[in-house]
BAFI-3210 file (N, C-alpha, C; in Angstrom, 3 decimals, decimal comma, padded with zeros to 6 digits):
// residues 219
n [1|2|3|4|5|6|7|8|9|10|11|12|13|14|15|16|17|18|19|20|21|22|23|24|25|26|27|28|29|30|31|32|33|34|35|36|37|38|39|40|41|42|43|44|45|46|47|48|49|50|51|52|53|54|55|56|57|58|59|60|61|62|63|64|65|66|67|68|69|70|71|72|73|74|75|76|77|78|79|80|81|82|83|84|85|86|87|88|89|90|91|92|93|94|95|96|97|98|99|100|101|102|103|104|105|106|107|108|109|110|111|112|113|114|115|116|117|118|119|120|121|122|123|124|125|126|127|128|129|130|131|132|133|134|135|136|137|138|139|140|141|142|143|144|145|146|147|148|149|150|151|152|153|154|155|156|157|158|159|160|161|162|163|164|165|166|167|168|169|170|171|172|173|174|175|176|177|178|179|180|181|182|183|184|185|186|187|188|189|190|191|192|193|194|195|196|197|198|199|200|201|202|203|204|205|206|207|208|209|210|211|212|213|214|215|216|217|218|219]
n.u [000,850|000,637|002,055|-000,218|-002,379|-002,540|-002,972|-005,597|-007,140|-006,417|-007,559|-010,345|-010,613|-010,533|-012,320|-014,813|-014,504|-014,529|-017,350|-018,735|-017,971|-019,563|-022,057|-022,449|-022,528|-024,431|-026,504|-027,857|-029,817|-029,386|-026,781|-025,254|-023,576|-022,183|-021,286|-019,685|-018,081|-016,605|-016,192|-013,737|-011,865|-012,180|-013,030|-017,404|-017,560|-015,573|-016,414|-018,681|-017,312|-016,372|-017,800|-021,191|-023,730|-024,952|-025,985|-024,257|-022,049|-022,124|-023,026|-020,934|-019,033|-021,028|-022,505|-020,062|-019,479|-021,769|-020,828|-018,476|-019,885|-021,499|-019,593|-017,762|-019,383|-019,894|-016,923|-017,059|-016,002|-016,308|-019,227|-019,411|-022,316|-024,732|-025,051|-023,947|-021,058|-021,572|-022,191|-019,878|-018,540|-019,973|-019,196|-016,864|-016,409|-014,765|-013,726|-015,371|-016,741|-017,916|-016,114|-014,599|-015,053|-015,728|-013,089|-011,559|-011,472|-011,362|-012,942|-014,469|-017,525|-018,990|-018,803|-020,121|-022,709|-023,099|-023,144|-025,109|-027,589|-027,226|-028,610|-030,745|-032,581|-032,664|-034,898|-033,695|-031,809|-032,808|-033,811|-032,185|-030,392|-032,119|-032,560|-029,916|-029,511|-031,385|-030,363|-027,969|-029,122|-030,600|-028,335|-027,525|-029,487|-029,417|-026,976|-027,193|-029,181|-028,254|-026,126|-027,911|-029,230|-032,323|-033,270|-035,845|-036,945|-038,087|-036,718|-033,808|-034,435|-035,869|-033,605|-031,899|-033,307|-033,952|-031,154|-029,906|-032,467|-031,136|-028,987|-029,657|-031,050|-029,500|-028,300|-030,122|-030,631|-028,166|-028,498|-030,691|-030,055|-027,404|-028,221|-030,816|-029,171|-026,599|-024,092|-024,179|-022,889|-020,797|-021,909|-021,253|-020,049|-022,934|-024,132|-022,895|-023,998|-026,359|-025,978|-025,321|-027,488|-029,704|-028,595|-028,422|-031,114|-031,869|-030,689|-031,788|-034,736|-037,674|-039,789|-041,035|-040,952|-042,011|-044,025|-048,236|-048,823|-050,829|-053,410|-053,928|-051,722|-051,767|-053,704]
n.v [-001,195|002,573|005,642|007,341|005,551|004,653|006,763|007,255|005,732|005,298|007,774|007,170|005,120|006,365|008,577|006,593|005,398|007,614|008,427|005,320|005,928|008,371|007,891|005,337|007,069|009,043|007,781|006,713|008,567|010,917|012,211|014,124|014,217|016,747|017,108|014,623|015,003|017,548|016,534|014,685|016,529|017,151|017,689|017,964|017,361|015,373|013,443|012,431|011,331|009,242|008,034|007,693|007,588|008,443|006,122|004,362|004,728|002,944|000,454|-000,656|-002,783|-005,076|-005,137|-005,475|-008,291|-009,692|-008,986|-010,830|-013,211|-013,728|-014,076|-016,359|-017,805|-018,090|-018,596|-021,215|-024,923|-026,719|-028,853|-028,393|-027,991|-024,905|-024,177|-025,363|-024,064|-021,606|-022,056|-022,741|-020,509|-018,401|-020,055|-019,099|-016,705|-015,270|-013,713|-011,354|-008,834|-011,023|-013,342|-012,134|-011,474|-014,408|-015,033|-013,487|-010,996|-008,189|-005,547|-006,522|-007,542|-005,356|-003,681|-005,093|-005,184|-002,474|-001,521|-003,136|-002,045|000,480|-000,081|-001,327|000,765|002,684|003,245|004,143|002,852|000,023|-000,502|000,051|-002,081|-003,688|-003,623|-003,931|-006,829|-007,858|-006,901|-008,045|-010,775|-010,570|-010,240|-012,794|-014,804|-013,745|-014,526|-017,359|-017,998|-017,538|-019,513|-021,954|-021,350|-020,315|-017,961|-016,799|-018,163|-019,065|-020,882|-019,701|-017,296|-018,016|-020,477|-018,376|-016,273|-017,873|-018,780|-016,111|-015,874|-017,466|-016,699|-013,785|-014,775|-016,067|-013,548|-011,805|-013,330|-013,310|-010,781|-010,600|-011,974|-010,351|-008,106|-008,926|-009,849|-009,950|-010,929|-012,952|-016,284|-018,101|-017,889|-017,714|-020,263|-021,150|-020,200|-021,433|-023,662|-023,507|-022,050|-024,834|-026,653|-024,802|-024,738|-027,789|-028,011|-026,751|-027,999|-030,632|-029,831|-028,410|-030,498|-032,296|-030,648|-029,482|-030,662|-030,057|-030,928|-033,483|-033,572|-031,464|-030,019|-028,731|-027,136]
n.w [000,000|-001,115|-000,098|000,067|-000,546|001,963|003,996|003,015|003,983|006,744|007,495|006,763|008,425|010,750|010,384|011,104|013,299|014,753|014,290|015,525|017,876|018,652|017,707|020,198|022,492|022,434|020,463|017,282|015,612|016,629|016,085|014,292|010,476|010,035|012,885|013,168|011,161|012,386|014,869|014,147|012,754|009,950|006,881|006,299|003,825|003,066|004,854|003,463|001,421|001,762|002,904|001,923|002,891|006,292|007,684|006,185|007,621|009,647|008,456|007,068|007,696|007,698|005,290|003,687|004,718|003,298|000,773|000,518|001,165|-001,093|-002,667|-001,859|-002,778|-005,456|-005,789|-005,622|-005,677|-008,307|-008,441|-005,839|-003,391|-003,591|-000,489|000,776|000,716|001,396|004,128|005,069|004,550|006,095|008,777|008,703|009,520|012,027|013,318|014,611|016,807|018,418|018,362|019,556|022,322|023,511|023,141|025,795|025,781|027,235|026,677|024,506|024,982|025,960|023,812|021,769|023,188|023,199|020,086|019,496|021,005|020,163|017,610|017,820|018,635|016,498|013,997|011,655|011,209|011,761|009,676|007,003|007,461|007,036|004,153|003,237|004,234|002,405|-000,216|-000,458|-000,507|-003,153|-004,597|-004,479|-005,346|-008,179|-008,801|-008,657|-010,401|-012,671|-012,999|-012,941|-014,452|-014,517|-015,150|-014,614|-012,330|-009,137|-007,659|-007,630|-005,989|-003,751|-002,500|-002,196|-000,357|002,097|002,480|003,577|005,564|007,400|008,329|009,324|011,394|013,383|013,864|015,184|017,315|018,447|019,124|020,916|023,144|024,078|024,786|026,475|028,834|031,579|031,182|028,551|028,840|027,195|024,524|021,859|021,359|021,520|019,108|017,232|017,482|017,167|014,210|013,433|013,800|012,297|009,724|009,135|009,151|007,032|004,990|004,610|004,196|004,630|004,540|006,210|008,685|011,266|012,266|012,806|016,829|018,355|020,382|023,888|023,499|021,044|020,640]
ca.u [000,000|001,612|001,460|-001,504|-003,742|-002,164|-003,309|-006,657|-007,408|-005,962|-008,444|-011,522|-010,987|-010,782|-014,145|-015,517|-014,028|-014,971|-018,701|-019,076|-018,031|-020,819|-023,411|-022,760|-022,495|-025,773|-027,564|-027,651|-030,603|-028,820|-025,895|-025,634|-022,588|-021,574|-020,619|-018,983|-016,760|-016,239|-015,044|-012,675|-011,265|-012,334|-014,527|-017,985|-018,134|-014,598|-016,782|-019,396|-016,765|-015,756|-019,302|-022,434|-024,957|-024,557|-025,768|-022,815|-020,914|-022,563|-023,266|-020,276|-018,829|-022,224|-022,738|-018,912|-019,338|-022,650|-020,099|-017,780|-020,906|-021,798|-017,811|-017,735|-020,695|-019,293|-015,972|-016,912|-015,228|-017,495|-019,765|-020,103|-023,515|-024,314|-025,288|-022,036|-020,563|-022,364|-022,053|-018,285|-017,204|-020,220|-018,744|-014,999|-016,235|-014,025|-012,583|-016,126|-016,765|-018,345|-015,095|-013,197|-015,471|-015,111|-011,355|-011,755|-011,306|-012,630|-014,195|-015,357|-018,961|-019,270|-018,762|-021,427|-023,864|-023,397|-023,730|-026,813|-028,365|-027,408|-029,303|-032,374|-032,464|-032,579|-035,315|-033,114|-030,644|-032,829|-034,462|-030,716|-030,230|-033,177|-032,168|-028,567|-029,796|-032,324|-029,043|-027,204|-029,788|-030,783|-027,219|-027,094|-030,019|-029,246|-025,489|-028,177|-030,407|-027,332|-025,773|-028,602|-030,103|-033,582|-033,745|-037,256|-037,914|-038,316|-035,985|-033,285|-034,894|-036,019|-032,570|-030,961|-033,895|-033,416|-029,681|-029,788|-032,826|-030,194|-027,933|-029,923|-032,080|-028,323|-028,095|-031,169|-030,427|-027,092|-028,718|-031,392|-028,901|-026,619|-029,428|-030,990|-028,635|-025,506|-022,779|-024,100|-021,928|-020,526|-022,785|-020,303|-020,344|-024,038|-024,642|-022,504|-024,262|-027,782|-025,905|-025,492|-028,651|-029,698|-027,748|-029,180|-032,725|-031,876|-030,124|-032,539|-035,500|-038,762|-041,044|-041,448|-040,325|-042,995|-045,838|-048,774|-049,267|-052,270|-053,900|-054,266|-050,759|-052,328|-054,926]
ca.v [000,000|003,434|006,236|007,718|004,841|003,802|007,972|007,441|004,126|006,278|008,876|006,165|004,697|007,898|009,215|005,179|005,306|008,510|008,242|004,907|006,498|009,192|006,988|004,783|008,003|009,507|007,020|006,995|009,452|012,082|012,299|014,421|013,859|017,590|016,991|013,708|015,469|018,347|015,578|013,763|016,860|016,796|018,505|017,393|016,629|014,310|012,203|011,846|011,263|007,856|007,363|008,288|008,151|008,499|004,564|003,732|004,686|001,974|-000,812|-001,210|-003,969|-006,139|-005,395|-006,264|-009,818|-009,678|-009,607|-012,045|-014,407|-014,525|-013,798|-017,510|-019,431|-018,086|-019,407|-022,639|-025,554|-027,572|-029,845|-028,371|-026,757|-023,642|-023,989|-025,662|-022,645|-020,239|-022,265|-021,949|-018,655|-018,077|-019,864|-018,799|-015,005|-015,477|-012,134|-010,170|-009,241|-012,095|-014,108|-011,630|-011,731|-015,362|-015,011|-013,086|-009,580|-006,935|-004,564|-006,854|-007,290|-004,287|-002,768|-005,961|-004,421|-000,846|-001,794|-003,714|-000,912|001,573|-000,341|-001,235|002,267|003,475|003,006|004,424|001,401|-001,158|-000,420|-000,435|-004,051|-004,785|-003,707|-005,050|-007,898|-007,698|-006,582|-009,719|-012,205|-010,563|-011,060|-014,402|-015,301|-013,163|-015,574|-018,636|-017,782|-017,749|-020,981|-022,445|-021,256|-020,579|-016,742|-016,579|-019,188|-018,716|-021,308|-019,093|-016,424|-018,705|-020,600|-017,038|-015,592|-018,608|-018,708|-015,125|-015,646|-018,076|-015,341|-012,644|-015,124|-015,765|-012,265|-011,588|-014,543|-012,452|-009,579|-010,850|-012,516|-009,587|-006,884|-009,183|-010,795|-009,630|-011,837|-014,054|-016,796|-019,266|-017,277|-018,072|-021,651|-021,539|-019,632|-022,323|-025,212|-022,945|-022,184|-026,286|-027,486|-024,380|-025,228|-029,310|-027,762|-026,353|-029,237|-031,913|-029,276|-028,507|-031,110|-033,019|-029,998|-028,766|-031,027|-029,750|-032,145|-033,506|-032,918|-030,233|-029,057|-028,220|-026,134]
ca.w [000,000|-001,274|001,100|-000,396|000,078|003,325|004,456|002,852|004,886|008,063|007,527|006,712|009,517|011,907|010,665|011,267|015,100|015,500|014,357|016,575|019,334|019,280|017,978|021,480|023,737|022,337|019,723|015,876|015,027|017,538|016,229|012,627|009,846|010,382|014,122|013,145|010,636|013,252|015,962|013,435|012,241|008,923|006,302|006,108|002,363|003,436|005,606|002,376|000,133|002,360|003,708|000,851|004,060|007,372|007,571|005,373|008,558|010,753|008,009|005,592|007,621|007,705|003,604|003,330|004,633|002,334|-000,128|000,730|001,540|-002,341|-003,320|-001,700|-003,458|-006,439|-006,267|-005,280|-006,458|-009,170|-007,686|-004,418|-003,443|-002,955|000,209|001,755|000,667|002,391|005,030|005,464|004,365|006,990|009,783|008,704|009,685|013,179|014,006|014,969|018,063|019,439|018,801|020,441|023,549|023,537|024,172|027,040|025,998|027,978|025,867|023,101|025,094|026,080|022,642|021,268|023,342|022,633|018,448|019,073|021,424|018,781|016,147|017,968|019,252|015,542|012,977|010,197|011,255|011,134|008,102|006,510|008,005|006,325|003,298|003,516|003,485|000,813|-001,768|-000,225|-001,002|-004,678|-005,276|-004,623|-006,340|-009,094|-009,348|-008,713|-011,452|-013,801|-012,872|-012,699|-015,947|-014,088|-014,507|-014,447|-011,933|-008,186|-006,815|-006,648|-005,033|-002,572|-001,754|-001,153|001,003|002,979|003,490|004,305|006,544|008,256|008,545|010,119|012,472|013,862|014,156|016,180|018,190|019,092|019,423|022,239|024,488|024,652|025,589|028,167|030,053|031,593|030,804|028,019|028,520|026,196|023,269|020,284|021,002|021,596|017,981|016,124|017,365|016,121|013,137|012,933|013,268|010,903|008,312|008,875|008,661|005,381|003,782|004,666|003,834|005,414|004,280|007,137|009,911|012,436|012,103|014,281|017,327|018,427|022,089|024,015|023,233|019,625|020,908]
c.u [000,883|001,375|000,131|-002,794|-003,536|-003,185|-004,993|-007,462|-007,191|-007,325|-010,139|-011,801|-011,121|-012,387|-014,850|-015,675|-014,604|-016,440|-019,351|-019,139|-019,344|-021,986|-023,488|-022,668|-023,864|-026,896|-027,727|-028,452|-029,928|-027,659|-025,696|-024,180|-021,392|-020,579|-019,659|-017,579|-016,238|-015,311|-013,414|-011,846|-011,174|-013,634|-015,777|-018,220|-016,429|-015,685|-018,338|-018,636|-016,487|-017,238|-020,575|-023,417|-024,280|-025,194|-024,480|-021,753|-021,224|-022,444|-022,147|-019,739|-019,963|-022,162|-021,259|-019,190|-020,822|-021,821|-019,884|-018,119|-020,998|-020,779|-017,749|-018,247|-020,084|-018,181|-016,011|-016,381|-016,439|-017,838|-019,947|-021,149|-023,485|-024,509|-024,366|-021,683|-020,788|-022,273|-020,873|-017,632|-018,727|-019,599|-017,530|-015,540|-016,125|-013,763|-013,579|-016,076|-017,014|-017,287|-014,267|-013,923|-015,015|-013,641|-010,620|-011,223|-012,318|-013,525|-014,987|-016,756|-019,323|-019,700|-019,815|-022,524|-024,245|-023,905|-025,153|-027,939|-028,697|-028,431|-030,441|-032,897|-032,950|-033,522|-034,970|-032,070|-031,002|-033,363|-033,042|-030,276|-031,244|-032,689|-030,638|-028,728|-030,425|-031,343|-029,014|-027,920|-030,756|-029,576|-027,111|-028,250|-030,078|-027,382|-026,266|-028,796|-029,221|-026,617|-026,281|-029,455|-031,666|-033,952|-035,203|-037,945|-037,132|-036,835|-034,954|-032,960|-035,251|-034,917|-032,244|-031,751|-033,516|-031,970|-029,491|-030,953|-032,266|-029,208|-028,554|-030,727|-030,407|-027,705|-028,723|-031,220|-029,383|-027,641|-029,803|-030,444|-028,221|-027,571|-030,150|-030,258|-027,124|-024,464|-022,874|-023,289|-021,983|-021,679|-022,154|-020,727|-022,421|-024,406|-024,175|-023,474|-025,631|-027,560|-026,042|-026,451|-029,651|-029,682|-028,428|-030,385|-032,782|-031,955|-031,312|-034,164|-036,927|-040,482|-041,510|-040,962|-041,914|-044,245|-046,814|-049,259|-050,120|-052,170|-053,932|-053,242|-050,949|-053,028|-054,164]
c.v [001,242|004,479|006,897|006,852|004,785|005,676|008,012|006,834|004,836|007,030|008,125|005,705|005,855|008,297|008,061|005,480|006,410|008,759|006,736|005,305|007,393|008,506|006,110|005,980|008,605|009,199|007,423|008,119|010,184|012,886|012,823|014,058|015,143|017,752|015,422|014,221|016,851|017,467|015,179|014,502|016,965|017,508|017,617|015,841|015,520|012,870|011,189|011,372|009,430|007,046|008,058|008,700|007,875|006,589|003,742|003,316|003,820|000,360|-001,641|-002,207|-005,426|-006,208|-005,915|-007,476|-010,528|-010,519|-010,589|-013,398|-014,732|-014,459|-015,852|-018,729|-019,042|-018,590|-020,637|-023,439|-026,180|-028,459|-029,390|-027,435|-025,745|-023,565|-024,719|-024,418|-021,789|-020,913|-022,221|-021,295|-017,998|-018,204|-019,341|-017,213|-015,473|-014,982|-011,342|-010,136|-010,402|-013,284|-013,385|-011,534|-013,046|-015,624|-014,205|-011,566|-008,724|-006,543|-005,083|-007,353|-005,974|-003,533|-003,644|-005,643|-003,226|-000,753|-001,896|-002,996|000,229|001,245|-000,703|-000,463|003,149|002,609|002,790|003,029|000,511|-001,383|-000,337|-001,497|-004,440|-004,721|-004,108|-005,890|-008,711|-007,442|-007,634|-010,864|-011,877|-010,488|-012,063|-014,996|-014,919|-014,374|-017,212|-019,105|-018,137|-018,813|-022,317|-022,758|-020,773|-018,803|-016,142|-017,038|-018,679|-019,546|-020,640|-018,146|-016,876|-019,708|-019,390|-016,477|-016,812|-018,925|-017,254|-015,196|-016,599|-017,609|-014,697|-013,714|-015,168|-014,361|-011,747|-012,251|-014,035|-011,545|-009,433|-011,348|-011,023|-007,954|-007,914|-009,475|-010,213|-009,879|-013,212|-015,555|-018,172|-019,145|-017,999|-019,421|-021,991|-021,110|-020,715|-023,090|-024,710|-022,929|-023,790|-026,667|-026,533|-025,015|-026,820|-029,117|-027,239|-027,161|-030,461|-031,146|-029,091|-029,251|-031,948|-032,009|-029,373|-029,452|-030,638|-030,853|-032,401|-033,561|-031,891|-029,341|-028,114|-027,369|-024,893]
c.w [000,000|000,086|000,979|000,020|001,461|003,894|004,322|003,688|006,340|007,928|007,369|008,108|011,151|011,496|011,071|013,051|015,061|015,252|015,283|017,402|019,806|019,133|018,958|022,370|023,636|020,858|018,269|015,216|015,758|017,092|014,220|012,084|010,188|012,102|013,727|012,355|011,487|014,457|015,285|012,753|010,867|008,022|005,863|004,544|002,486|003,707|004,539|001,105|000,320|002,336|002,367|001,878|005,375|007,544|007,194|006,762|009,700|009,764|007,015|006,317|007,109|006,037|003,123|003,788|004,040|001,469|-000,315|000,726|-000,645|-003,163|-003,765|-002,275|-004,697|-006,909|-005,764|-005,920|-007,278|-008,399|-006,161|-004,289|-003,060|-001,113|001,457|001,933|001,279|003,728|005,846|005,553|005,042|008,148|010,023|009,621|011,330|013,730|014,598|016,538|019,111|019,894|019,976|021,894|024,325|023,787|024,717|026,843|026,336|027,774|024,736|023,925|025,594|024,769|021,835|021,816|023,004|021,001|018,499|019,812|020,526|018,081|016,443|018,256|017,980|014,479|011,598|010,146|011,271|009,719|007,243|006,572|007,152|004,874|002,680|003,090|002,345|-000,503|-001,369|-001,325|-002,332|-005,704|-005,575|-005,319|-008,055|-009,562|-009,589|-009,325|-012,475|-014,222|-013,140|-013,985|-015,877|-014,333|-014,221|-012,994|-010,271|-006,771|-006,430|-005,372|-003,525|-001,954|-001,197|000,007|002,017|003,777|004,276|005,533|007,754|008,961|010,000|011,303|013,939|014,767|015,398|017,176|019,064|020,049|021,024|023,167|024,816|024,999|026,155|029,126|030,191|031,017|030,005|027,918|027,681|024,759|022,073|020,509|020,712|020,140|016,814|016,841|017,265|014,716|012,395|012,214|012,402|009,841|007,600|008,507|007,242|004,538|003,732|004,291|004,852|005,587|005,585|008,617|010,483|012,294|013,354|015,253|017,567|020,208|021,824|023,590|021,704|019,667|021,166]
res [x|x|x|x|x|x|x|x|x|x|x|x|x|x|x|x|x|x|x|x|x|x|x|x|x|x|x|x|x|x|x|x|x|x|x|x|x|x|x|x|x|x|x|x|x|x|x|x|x|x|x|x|x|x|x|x|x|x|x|x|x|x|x|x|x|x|x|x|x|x|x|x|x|x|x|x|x|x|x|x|x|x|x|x|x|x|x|x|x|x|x|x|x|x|x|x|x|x|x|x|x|x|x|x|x|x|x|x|x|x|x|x|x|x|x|x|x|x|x|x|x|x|x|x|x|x|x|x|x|x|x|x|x|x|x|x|x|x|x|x|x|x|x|x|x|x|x|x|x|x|x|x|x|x|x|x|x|x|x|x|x|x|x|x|x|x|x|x|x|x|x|x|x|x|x|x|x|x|x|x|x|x|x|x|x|x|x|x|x|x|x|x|x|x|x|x|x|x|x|x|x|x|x|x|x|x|x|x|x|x|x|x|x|x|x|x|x|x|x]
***
């Protein structure tokens, strides 16, 4: 990296840090772009040149491992499904906070709660999550459709909403543990072995999943 990029990347990440920070001290609608590029030292139209919306500056990791998610099904090797795929260069993502809680650093729950306060805190932020994911998974059926040959036809639309609604249920699953409960513990392990049997509910399909029982428990 020359010095130019290496300075640009410096300066990306200063307006990033320095717009978390205020969106956990006083919450994402509170907090305008002009005071963010005033904190960080920096002229407004800087912090739009990095960031397009003030969302940008909360969501580009999540839409980056979007990416990466249909980077992965794409380069799969021949013959393997798509839905391996997504399943590994899902669980590979290792480094987020929740790993780093998991091996015992301080501030990484602390700072997993403050995110997910931010974002339930903020209309404009979840409605961005929603749509996040909505690109994601008309990517991937849009690579699904092509592979596939089906562009008309529904199946791919309906694998991708499904792996992504595998994704975000994951997510939400995070996101309740660490706003009720103090000291979630042993979360990570508990999310892989959801992501597991996920993943098994996918592959083996839902024809025979939830039958209604009979008695009173039916009522």
């Amino acid at each position: 990296m020359g010095l130019r990029e290496l300075k640009k990347e410096q300066t990306r990440q200063l307006i990033a840090d320095t717009a978390q920070r205020l969106f956990a001290e006083r919450g994402f609608d509170r907090v305008t772009v002009a005071e963010i590029a005033r904190e960080a030292q920096v002229a407004e139209a800087t912090v739009f040149n990095y960031f397009p919306t003030k969302e940008d500056l909360f969501y580009g990791r999540l839409e980056a491992l979007g990416a990466r998610l249909v980077d992965a099904v794409a380069a799969r090797p021949a013959g393997q499904p798509a839905l391996a795929a997504f399943r590994l260069a899902l669980l590979a993502e290792d480094g987020g906070l929740l790993a780093q809680a998991e091996a015992s650093d301080p501030g990484a729950l602390t700072r997993l709660r403050t995110v997910n306060r931010v974002i339930a805190g903020s209309p404009a932020l979840l409605a961005r999550e929603q749509q996040a994911f909505n690109r994601t998974a008309d990517a991937l059926a849009a690579l699904l459709a092509a592979e596939t040959g089906t562009p008309a036809g529904l199946g791919p639309q309906v694998a991708a909403s499904a792996m992504l609604g595998l994704h975000r249920a994951l997510i939400g699953h995070v996101r309740r543990r660490v706003m009720e409960e103090d000291e979630p513990r042993g979360l990570a392990a508990e999310v892989r072995k959801l992501a597991n049997a996920a993943f098994a509910l996918l592959e083996h399909g839902l024809g025979d999943y939830a039958p209604k029982p009979s008695g009173p428990a039916a009522s």
